[in-house]
One Martini backbone bead per residue (centre of mass of N, CA, C, O) as a GRO file, in nm:
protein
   80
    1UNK     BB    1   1.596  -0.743  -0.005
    2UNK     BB    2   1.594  -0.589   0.253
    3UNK     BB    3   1.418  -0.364   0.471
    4UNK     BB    4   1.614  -0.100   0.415
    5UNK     BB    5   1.581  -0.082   0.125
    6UNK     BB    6   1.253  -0.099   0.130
    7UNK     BB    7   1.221   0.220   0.304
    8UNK     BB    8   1.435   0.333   0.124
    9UNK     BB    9   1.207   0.291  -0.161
   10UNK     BB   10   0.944   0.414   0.020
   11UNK     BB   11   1.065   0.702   0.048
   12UNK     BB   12   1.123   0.767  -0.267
   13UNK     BB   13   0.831   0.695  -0.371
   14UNK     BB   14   0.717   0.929  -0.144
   15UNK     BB   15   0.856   1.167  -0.270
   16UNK     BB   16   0.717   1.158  -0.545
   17UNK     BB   17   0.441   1.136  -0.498
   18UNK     BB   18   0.434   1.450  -0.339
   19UNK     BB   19   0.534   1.587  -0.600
   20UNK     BB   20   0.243   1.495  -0.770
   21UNK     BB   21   0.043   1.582  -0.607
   22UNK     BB   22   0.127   1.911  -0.602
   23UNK     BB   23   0.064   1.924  -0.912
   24UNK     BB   24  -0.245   1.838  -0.894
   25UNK     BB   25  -0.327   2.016  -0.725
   26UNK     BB   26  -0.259   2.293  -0.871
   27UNK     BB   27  -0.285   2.172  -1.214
   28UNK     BB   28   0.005   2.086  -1.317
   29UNK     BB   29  -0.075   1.794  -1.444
   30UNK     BB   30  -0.025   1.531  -1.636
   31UNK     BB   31  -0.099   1.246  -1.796
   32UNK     BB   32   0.195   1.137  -1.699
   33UNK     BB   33   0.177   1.162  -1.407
   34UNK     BB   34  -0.081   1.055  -1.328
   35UNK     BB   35   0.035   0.760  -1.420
   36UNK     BB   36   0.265   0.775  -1.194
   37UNK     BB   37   0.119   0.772  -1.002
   38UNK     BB   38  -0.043   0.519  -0.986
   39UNK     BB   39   0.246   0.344  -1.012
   40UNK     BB   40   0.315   0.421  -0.691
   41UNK     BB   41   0.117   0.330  -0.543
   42UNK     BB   42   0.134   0.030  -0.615
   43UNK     BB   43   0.435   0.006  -0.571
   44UNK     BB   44   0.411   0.080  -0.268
   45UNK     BB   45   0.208  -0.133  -0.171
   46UNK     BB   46   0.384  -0.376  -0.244
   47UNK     BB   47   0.623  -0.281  -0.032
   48UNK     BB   48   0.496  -0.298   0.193
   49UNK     BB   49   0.406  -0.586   0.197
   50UNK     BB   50   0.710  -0.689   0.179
   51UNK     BB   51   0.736  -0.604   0.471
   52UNK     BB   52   0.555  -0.752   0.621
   53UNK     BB   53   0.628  -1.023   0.550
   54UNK     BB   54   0.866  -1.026   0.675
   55UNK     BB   55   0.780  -0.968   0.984
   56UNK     BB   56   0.644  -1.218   1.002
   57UNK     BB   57   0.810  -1.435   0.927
   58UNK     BB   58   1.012  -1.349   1.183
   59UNK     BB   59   0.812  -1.360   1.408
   60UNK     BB   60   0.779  -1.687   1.355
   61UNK     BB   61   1.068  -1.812   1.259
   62UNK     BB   62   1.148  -1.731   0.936
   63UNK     BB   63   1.237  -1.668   0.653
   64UNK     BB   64   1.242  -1.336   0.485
   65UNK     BB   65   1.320  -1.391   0.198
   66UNK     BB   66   1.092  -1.581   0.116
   67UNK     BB   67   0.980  -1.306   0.051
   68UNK     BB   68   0.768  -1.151  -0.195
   69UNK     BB   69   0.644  -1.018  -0.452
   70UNK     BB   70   0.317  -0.912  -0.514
   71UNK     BB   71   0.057  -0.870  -0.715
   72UNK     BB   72  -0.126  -0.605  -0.776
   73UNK     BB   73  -0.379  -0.736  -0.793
   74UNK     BB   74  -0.312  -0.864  -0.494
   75UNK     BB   75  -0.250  -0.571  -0.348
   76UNK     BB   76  -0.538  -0.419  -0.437
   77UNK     BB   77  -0.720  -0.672  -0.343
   78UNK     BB   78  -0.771  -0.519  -0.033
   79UNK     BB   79  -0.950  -0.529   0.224
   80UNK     BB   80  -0.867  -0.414   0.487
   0.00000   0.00000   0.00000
């Protein structure tokens, strides 16, 4: 995966995010939904980090492909 499919997958499930999101604040979100809420946001961060990953590999001189998926656990547990 290019860095262009993974803004074009961050854009797509931030789309899903944002419309569950709007059904949320309504009142209108069941319980499958707010599960989806859920693993939109750990998907989101996991993307967002493997295109940064791409970046900075890119950055250094390396090559961008070597970066990979990191599991949810530690893409969730990043202290900021």
């Amino acid at each position: 995966m290019d860095d262009q499919q993974i803004v074009e997958r961050i854009n797509e499930l931030a789309h899903q995010e944002h419309a569950l999101w709007e059904a949320e604040s309504k009142g209108e979100a069941n319980d499958g939904e707010r599960e989806r809420l859920q693993e939109l946001q750990v998907t989101l961060d996991q993307c967002w980090d493997l295109l940064h990953q791409r970046r900075a590999r890119r950055a250094a001189g390396m090559d961008p492909d070597d970066a990979s998926v990191r599991d949810a656990g530690q893409v969730e547990g990043y202290l900021g």
